[in-house]
N, C-alpha and C positions, 0 to 999 in steps of 0.2 A: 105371058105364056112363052114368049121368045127366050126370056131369062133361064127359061126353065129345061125349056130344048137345049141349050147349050152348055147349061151346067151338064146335061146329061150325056150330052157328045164329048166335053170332058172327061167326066168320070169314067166312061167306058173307055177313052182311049189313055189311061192310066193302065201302066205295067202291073200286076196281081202285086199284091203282097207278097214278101218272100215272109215263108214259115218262119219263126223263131229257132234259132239252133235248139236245138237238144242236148244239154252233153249227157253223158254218162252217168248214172248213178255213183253219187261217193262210195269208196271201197270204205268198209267197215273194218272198225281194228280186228283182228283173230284172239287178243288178248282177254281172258276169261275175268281179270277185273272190268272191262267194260259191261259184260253184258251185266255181271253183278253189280254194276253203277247204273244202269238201264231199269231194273229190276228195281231199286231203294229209288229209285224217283217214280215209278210208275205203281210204287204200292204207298208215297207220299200221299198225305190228305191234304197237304198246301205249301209251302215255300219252304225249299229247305236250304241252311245255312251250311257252310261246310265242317263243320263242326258236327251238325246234323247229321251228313254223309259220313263223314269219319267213324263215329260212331256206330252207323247201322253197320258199316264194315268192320268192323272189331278193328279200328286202325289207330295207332296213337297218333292224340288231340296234343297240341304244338303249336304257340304261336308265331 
């Protein structure tokens, strides 16, 4: 029971955690291709290739 006291006089004389920073939310591009590249991913029904992408964007495929 000693063990136990003291582990606890310990712990309690331990400084709080400091919070984790926060940063900022990422700025998102303003560019009207993004959100159209946003949109062909989130109407995907599974993995897409960029060839795939190209494609839903009428963009010429190029190796």
């Amino acid at each position: 029971m000693g063990n136990l006291a003291v582990t606890r006089k310990m712990l309690l004389a331990l400084p709080p955690a400091a919070p984790e920073p926060t940063d900022p939310p990422p700025v998102l591009p303003a560019h009207p291709a993004y959100q159209q590249i946003l949109d062909a991913f989130a109407e995907a029904v599974g993995p897409m290739r960029a060839r795939d992408l190209c494609e839903r964007l009428a963009l010429a495929v190029a190796p």
